[in-house]
ROZATOR-346594 format. One record per residue (C-alpha): chain; residue in three letters; x, y, z; residue number from 1. Coordinates in steps of 0.2 Angstrom, whole numbers, padded with zeros to 4 digits. Layout:
<nodes>
<node cadena="A" residuo="ALA" c1="X" c2="Y" c3="Z" num="NUM"/>
...
</nodes>
This chain:
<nodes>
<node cadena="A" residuo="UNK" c1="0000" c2="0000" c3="0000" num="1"/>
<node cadena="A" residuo="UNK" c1="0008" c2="0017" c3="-0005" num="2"/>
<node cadena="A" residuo="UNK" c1="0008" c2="0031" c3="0009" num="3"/>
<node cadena="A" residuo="UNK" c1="-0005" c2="0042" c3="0007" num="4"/>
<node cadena="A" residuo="UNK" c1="-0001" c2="0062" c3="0005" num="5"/>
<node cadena="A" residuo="UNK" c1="-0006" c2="0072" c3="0021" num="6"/>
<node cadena="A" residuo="UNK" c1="-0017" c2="0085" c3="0021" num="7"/>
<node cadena="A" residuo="UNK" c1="-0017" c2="0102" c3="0027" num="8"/>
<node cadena="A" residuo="UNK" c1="-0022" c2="0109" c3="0043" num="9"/>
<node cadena="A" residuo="UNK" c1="-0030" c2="0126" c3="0043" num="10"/>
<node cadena="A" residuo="UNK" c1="-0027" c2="0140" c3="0055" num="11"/>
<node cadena="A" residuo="UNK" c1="-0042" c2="0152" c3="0057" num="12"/>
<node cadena="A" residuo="UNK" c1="-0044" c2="0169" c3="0058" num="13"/>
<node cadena="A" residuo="UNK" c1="-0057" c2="0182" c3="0067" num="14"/>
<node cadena="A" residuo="UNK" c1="-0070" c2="0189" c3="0055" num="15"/>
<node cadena="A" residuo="UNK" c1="-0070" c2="0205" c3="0068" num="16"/>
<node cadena="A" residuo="UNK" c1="-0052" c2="0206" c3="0060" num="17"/>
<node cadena="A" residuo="UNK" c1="-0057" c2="0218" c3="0046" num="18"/>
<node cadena="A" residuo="UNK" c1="-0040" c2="0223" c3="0040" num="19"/>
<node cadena="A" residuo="UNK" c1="-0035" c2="0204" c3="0038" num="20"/>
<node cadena="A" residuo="UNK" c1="-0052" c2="0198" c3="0031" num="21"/>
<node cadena="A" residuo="UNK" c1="-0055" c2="0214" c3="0020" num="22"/>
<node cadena="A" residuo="UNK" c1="-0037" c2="0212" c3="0012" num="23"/>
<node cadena="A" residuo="UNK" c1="-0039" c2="0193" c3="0007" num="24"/>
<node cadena="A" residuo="UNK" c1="-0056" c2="0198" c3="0000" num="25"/>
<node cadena="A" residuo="UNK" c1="-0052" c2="0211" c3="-0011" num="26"/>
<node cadena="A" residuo="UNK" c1="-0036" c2="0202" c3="-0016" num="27"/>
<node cadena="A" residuo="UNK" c1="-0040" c2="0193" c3="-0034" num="28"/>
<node cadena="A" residuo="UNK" c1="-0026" c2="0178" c3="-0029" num="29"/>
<node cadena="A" residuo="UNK" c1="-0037" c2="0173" c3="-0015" num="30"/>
<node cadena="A" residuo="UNK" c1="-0056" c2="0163" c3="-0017" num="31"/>
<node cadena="A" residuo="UNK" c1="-0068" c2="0163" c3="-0005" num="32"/>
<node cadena="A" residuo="UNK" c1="-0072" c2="0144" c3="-0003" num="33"/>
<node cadena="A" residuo="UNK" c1="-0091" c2="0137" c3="0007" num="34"/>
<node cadena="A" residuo="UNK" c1="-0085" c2="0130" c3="0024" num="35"/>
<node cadena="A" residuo="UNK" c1="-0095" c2="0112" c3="0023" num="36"/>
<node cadena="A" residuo="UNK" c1="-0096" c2="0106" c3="0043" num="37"/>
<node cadena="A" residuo="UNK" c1="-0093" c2="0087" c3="0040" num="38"/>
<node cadena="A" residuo="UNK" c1="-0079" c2="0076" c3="0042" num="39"/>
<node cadena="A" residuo="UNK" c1="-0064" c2="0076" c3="0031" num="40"/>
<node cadena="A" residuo="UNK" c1="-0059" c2="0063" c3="0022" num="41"/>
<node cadena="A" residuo="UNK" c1="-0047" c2="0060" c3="0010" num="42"/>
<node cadena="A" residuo="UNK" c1="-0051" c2="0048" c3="-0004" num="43"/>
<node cadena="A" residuo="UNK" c1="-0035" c2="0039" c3="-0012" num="44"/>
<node cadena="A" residuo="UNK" c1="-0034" c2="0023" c3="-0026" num="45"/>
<node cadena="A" residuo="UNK" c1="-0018" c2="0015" c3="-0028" num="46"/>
<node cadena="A" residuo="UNK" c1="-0012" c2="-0003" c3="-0034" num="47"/>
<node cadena="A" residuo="UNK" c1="-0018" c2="-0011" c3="-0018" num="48"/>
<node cadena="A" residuo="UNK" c1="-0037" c2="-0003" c3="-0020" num="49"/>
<node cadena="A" residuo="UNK" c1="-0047" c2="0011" c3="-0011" num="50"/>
<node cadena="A" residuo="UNK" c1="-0042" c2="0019" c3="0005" num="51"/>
<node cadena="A" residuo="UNK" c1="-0050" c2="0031" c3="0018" num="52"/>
<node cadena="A" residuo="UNK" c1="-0039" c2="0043" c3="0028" num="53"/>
<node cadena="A" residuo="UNK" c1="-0044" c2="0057" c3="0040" num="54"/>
<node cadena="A" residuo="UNK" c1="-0032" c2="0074" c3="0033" num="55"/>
<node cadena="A" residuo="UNK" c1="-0016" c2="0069" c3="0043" num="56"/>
<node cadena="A" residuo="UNK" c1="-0014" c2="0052" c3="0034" num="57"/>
<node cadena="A" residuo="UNK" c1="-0023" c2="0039" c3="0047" num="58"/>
<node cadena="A" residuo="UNK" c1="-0035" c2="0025" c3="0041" num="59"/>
<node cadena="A" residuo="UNK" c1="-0052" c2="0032" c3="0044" num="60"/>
<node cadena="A" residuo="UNK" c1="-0060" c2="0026" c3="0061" num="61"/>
<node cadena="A" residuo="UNK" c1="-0075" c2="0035" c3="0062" num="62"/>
<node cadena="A" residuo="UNK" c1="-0089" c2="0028" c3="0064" num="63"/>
<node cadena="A" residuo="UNK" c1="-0103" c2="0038" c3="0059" num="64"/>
<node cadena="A" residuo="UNK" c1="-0092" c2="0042" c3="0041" num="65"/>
<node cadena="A" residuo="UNK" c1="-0089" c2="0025" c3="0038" num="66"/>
<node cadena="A" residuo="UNK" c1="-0107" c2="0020" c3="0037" num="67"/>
<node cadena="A" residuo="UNK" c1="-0108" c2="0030" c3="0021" num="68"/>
<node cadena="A" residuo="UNK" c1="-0090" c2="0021" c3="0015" num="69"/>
<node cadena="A" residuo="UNK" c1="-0097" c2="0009" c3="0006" num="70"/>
<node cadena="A" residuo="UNK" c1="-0109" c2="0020" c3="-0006" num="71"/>
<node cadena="A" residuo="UNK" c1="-0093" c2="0034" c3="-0007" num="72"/>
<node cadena="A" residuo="UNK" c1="-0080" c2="0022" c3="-0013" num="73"/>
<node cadena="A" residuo="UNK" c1="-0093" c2="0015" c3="-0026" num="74"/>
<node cadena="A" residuo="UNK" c1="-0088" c2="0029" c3="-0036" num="75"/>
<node cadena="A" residuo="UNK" c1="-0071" c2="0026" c3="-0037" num="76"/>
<node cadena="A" residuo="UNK" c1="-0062" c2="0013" c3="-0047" num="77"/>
<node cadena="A" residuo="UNK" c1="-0058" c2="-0003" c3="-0037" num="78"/>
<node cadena="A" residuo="UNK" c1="-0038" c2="0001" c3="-0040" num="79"/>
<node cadena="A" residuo="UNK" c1="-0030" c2="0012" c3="-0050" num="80"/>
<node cadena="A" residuo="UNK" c1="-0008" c2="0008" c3="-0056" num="81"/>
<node cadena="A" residuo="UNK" c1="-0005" c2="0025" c3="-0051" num="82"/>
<node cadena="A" residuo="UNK" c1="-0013" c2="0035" c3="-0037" num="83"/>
<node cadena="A" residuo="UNK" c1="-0028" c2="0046" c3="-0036" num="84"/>
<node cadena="A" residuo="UNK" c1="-0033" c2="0055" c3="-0022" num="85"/>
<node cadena="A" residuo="UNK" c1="-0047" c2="0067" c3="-0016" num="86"/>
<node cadena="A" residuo="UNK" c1="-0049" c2="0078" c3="-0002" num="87"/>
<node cadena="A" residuo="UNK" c1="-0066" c2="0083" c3="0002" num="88"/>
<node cadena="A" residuo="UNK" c1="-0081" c2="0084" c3="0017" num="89"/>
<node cadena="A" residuo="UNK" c1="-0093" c2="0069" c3="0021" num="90"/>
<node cadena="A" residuo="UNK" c1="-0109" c2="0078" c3="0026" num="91"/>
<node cadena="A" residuo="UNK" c1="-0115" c2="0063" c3="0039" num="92"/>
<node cadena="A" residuo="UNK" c1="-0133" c2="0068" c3="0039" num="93"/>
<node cadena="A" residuo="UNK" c1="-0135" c2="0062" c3="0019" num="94"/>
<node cadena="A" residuo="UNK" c1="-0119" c2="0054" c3="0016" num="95"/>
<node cadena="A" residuo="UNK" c1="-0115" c2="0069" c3="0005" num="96"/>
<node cadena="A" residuo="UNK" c1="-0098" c2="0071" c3="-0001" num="97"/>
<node cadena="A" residuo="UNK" c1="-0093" c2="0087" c3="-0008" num="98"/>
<node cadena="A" residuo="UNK" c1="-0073" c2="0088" c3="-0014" num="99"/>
<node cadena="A" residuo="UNK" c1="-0062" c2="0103" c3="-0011" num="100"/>
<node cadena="A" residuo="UNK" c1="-0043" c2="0099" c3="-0018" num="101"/>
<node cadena="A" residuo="UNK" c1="-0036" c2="0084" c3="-0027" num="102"/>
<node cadena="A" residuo="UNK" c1="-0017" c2="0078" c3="-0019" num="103"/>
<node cadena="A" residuo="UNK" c1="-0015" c2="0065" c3="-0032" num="104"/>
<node cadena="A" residuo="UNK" c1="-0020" c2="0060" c3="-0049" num="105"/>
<node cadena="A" residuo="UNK" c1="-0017" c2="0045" c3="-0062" num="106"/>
<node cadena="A" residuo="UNK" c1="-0003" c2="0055" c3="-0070" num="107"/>
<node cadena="A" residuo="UNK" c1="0017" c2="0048" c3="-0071" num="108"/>
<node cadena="A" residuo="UNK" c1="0027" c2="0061" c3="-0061" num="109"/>
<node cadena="A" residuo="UNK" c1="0015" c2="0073" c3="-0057" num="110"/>
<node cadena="A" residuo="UNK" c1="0017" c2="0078" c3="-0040" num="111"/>
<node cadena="A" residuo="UNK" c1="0000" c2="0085" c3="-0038" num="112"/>
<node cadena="A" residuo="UNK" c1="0001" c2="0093" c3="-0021" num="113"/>
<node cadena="A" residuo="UNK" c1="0016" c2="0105" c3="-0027" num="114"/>
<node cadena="A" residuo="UNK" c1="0005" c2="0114" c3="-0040" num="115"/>
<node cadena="A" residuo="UNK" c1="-0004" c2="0128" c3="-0038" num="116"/>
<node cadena="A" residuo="UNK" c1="-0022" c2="0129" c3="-0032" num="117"/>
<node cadena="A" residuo="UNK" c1="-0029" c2="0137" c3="-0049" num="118"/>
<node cadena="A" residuo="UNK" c1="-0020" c2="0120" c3="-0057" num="119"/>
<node cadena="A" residuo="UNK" c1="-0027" c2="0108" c3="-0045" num="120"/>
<node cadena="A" residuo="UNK" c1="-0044" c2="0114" c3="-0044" num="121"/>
<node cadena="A" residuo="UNK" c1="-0045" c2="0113" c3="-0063" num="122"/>
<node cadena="A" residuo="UNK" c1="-0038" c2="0094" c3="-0061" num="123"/>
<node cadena="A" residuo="UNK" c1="-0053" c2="0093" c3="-0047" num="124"/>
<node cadena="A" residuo="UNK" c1="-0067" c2="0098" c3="-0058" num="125"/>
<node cadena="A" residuo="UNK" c1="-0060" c2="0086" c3="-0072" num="126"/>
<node cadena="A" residuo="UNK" c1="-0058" c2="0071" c3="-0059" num="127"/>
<node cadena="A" residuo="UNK" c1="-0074" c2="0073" c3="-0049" num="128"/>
<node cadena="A" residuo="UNK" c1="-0084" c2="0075" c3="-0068" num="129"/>
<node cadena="A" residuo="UNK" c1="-0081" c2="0059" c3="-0075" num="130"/>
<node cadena="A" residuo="UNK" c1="-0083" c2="0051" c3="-0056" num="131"/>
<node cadena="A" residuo="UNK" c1="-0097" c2="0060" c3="-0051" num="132"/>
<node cadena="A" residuo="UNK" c1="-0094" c2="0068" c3="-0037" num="133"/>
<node cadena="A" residuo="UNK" c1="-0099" c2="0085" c3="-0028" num="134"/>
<node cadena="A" residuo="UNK" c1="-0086" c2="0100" c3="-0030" num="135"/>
<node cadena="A" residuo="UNK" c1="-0086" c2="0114" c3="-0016" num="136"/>
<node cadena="A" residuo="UNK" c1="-0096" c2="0129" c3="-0023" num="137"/>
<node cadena="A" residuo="UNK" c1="-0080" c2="0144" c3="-0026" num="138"/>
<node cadena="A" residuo="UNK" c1="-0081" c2="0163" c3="-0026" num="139"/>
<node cadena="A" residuo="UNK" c1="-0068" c2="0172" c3="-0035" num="140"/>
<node cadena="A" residuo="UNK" c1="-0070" c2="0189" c3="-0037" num="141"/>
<node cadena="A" residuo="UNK" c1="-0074" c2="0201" c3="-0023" num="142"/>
<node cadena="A" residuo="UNK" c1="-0092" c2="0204" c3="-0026" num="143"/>
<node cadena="A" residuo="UNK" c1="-0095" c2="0186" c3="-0024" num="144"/>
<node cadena="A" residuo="UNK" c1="-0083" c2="0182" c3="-0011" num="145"/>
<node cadena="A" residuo="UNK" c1="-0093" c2="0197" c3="0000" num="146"/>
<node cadena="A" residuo="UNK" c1="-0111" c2="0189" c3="-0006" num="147"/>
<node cadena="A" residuo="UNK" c1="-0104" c2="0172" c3="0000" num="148"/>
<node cadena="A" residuo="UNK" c1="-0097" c2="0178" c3="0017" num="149"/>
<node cadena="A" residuo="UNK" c1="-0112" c2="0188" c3="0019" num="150"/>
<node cadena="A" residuo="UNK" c1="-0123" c2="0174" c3="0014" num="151"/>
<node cadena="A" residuo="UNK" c1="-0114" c2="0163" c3="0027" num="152"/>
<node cadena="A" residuo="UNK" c1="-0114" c2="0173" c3="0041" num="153"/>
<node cadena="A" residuo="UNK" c1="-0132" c2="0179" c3="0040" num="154"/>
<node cadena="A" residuo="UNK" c1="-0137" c2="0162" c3="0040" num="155"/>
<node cadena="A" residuo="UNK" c1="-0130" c2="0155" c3="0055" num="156"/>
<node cadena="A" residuo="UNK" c1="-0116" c2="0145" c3="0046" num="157"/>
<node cadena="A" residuo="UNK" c1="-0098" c2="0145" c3="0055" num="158"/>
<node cadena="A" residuo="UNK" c1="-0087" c2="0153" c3="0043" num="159"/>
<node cadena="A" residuo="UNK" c1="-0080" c2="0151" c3="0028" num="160"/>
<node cadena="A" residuo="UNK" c1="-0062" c2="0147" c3="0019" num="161"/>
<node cadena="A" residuo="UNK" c1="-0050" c2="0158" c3="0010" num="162"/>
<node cadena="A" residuo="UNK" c1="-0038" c2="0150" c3="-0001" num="163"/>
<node cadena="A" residuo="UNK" c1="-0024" c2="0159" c3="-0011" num="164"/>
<node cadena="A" residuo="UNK" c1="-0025" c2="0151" c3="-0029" num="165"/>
<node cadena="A" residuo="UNK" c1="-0005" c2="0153" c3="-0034" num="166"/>
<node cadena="A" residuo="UNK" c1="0000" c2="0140" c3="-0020" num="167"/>
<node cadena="A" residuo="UNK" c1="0005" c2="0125" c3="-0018" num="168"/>
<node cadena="A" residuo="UNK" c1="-0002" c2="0113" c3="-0003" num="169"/>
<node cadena="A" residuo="UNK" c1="0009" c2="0111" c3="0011" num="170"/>
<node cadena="A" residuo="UNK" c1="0006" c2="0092" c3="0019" num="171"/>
<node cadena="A" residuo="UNK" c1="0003" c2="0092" c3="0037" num="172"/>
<node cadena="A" residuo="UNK" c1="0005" c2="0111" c3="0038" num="173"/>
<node cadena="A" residuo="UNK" c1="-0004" c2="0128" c3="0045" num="174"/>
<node cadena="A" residuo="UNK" c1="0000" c2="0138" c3="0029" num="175"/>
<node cadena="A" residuo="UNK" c1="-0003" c2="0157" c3="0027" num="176"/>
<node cadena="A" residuo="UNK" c1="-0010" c2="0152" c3="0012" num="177"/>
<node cadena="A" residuo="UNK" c1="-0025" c2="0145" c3="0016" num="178"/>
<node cadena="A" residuo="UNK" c1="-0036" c2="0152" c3="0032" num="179"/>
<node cadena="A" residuo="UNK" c1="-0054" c2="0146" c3="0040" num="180"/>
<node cadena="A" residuo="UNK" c1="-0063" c2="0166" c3="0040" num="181"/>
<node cadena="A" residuo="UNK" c1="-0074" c2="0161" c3="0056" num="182"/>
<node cadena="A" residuo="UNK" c1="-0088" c2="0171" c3="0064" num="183"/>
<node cadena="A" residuo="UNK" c1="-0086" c2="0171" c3="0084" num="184"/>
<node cadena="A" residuo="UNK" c1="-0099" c2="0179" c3="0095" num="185"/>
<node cadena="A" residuo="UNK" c1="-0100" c2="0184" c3="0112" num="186"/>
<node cadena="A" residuo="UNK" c1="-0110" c2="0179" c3="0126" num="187"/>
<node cadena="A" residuo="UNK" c1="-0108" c2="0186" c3="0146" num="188"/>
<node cadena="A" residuo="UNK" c1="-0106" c2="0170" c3="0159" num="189"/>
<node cadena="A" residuo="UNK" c1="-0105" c2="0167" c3="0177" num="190"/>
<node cadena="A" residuo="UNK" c1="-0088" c2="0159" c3="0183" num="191"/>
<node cadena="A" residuo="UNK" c1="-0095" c2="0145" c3="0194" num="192"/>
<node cadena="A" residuo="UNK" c1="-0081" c2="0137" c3="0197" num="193"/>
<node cadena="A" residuo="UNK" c1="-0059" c2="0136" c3="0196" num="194"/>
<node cadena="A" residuo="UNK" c1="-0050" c2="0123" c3="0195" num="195"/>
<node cadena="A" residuo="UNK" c1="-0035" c2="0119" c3="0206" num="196"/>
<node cadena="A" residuo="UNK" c1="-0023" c2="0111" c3="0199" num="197"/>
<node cadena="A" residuo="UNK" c1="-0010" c2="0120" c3="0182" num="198"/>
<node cadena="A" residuo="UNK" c1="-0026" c2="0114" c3="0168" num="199"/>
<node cadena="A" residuo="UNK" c1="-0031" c2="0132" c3="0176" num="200"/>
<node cadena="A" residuo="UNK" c1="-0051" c2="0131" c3="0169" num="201"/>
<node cadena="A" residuo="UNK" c1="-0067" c2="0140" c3="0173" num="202"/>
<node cadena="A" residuo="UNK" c1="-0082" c2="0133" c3="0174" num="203"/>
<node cadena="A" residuo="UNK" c1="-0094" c2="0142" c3="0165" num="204"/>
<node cadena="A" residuo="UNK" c1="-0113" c2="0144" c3="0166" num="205"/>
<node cadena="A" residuo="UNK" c1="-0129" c2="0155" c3="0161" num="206"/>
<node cadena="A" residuo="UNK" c1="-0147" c2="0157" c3="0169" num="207"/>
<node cadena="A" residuo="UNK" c1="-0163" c2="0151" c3="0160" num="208"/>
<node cadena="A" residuo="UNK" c1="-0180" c2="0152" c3="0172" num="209"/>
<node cadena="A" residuo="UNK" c1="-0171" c2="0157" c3="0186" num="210"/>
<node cadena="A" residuo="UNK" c1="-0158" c2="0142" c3="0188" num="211"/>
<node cadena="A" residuo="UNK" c1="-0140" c2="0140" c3="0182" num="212"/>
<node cadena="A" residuo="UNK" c1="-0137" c2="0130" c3="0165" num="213"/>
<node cadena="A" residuo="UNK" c1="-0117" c2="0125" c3="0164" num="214"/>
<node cadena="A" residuo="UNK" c1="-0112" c2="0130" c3="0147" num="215"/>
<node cadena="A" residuo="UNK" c1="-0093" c2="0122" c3="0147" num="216"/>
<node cadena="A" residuo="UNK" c1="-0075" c2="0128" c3="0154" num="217"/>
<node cadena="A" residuo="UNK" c1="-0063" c2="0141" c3="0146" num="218"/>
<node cadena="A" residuo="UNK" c1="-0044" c2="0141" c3="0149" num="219"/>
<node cadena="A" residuo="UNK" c1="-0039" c2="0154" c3="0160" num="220"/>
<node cadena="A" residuo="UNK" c1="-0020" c2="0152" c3="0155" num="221"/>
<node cadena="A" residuo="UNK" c1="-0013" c2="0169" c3="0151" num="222"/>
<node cadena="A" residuo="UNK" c1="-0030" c2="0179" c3="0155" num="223"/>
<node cadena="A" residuo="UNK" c1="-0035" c2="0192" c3="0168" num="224"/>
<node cadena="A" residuo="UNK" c1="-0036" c2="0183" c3="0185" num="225"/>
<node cadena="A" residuo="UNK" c1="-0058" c2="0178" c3="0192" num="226"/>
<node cadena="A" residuo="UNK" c1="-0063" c2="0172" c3="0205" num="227"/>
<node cadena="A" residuo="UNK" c1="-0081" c2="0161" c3="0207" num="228"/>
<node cadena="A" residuo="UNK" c1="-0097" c2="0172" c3="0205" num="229"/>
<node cadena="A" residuo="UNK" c1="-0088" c2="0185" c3="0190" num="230"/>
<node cadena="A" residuo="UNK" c1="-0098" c2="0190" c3="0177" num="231"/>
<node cadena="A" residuo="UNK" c1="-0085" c2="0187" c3="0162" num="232"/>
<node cadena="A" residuo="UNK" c1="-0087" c2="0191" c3="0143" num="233"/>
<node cadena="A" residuo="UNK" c1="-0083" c2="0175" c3="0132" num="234"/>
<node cadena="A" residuo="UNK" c1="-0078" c2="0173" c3="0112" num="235"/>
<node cadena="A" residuo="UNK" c1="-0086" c2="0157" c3="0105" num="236"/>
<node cadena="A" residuo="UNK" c1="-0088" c2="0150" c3="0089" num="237"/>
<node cadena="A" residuo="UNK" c1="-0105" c2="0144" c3="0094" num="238"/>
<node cadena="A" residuo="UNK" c1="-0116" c2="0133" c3="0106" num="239"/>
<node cadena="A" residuo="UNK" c1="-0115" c2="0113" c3="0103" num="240"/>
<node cadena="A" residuo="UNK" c1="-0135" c2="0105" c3="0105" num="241"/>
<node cadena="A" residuo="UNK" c1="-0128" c2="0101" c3="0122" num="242"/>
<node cadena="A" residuo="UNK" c1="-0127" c2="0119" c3="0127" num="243"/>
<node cadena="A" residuo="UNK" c1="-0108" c2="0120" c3="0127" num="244"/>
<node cadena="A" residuo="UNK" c1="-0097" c2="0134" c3="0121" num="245"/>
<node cadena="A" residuo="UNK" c1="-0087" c2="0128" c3="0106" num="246"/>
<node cadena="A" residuo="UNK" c1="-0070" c2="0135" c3="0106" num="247"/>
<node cadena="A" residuo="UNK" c1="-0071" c2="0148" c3="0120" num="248"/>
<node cadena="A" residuo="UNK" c1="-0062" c2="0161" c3="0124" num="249"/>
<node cadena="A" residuo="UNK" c1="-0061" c2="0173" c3="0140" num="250"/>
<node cadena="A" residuo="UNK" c1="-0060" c2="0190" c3="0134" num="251"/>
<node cadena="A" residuo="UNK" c1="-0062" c2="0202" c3="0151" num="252"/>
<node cadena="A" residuo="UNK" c1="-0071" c2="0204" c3="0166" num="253"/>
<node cadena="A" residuo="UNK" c1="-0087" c2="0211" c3="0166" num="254"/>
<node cadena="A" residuo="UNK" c1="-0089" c2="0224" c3="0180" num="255"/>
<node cadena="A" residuo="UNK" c1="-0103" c2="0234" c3="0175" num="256"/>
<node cadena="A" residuo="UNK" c1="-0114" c2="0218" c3="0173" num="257"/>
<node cadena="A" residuo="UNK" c1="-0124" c2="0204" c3="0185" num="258"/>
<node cadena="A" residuo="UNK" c1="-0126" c2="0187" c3="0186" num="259"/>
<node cadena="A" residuo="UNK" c1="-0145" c2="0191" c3="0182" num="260"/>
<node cadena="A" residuo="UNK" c1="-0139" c2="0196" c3="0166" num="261"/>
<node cadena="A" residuo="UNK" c1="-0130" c2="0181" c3="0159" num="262"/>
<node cadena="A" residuo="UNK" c1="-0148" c2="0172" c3="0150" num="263"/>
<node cadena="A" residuo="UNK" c1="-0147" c2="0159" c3="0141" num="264"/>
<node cadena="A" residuo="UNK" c1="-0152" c2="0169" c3="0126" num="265"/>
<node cadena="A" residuo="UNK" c1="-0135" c2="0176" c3="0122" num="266"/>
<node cadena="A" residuo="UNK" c1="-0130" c2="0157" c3="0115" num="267"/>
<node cadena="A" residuo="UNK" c1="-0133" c2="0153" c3="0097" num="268"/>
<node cadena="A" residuo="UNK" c1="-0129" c2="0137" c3="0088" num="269"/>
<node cadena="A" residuo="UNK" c1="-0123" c2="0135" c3="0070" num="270"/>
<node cadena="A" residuo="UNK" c1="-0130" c2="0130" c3="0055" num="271"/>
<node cadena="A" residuo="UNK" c1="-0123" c2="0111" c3="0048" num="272"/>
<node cadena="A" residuo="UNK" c1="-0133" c2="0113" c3="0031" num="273"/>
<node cadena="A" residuo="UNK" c1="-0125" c2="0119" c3="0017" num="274"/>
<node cadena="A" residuo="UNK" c1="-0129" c2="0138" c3="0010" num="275"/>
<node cadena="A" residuo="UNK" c1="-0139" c2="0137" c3="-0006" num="276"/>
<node cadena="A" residuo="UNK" c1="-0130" c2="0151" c3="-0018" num="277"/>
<node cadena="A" residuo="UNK" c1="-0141" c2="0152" c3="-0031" num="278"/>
<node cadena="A" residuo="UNK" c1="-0153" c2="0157" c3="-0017" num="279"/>
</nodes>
């Protein structure tokens, strides 16, 4: 079995960052790319058949993805002499599998993965035609990349991805070349309770009709110092079905407000659907 080619891991960035997000939007080498909230899986044919890897190269485990692997690798060839491999986004609801970069392709000496995006996305398109798969939905000039940003955030989704199309993908890497644009909020919390030992968590909790509802437990590494009963303003991507705060982040202390103020209302959950652009 050849070794499949590792992914890349994205860093994110702040939508509140305007300087960042309005430079990367209104340059013409970076797209604007739909955000599809799945799992990633990788796709790769060799000589020794079909194989499903998570981005950094593992043998796909989960279980939840693997009940749609059988109707996926259908449209794949069983093997193929030289390697083909797909990145993409199983939607686990539907089994929907929608493809965002291509690290390898039937083609002798082609390192794939070293070319520039604009290349391997016309490779993509040509690859998932004749297979029949999904392609991610792509905004490259600035109007559209704003109408797609716009479109995401109004409608609950968690962000989108900006990818500059001269570069090559960078296996296993953060690259400044390709970034997650996520849209935090904020949300006011009670600190009810510290841990003790050097992990140096809060927990974190809200009222709704008059009792508390634990929402999770942020990091208080490197921030201000607060004590049980504060009132602390939190940066979260959003609020899982279970009421936790997803990715949280404490940002200051709230002096000038209550406990009675922190309701549950502030929390808001995110959209796993996928935006309709022609909308």
């Amino acid at each position: 079995m050849s070794a499949p080619i590792i992914g890349t891991k994205l860093a994110s960035i702040d939508y509140r960052d305007t300087t960042t997000a309005a430079r990367l939007v209104g340059d013409d080498n970076w797209i604007a790319e739909q955000k599809y909230d799945g799992t990633r899986v990788m796709v790769r044919v060799d000589a020794d058949g079909q194989h499903l890897y998570g981005w950094d190269g593992r043998p796909m485990r989960h279980a939840a993805a693997m009940q749609w692997a059988p109707s996926l690798l259908a449209k794949f060839p069983a093997a193929s002499p030289l390697p083909l491999q797909i990145d993409g986004e199983l939607l686990i609801a539907d089994g929907r599998f929608v493809a965002f970069d291509i690290l390898a392709v039937p083609l002798d000496g082609v390192a794939v993965h070293t070319l520039a995006w604009d290349v391997r996305r016309a490779l993509l398109e040509s690859a998932c035609a004749t297979l029949g798969l999904e392609v991610s939905a792509v905004a490259y000039d600035t109007a559209s990349k704003l109408a797609l940003i716009e479109g995401a955030r109004d409608g609950g989704y968690e962000g989108v991805v900006l990818k500059d199309r001269t570069a090559a993908c960078l296996p296993g890497k953060r690259p400044a070349s390709q970034r997650k644009l996520k849209f935090y909020r904020e949300a006011d919390c009670i600190v009810t309770a510290r841990d003790t030992d050097s992990a140096c968590n809060a927990s974190l909790a809200v009222y709704a009709d008059g009792r508390l509802v634990p929402v999770g437990r942020c990091s208080m590494l490197g921030k201000p110092p607060v004590e049980v009963g504060d009132v602390v303003e939190i940066k979260y991507l959003y609020a899982t079905a279970s009421l936790t705060l997803y990715q949280p982040t404490l940002l200051r202390v709230r002096d000038d407000k209550t406990p009675a103020e922190c309701s549950l209302d502030q929390l808001a959950a995110t959209c796993k659907g996928v935006l309709d652009l022609a909308a």
